[in-house]
C-alpha positions as CSV (number, residue, x, y, z in Angstrom):
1,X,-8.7,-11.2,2.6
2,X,-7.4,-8.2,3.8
3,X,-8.9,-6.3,7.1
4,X,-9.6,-3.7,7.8
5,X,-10.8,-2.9,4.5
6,X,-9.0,-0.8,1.6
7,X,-5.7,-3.1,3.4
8,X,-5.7,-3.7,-0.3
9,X,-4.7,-0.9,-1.6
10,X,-1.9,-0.3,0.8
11,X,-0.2,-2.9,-0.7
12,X,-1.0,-2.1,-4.1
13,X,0.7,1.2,-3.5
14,X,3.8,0.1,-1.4
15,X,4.6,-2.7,-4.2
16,X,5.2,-4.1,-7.0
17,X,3.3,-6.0,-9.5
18,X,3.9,-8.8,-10.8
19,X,2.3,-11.0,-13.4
20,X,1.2,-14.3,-10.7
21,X,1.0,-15.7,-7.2
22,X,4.2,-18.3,-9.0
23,X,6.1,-15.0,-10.4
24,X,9.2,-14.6,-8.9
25,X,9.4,-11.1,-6.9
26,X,11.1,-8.0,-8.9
27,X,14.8,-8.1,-8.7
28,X,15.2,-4.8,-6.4
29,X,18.4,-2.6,-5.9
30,X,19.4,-1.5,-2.5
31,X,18.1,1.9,-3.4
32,X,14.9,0.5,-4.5
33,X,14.1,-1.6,-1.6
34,X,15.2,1.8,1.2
35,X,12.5,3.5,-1.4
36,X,9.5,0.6,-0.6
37,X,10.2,0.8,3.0
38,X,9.7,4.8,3.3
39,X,6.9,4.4,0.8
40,X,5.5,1.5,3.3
41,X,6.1,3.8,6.5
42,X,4.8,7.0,4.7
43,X,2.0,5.5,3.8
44,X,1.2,2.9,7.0
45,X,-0.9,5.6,9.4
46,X,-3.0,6.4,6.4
47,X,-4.1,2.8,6.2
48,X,-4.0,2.3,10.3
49,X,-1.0,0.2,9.8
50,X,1.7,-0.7,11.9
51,X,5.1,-1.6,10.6
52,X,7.2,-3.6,13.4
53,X,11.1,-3.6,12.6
54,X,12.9,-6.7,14.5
């Protein structure tokens, strides 16, 4: 369940698919992870999210 809704689709466009919930995760490069994480923050006030960095 994701709130509020269309959370959804915020994740759909910040990741990756994969073909299970038992699929490993996609083996990323360094390059390719930095890429997700702007994608994420680009993308987080658009779906009234709020990335918190430790």
């Amino acid at each position: 369940m994701c709130t509020p809704a269309g959370q959804d689709e915020y994740f759909l466009r910040v990741g990756d698919r994969v073909d299970g919930p038992t699929s490993p995760p996609p083996a990323l490069t360094d390059e390719e992870q930095a890429e997700r994480r702007d994608r994420a923050a680009a993308l987080a006030a658009e779906y009234r999210a709020e990335l918190l960095v430790p």
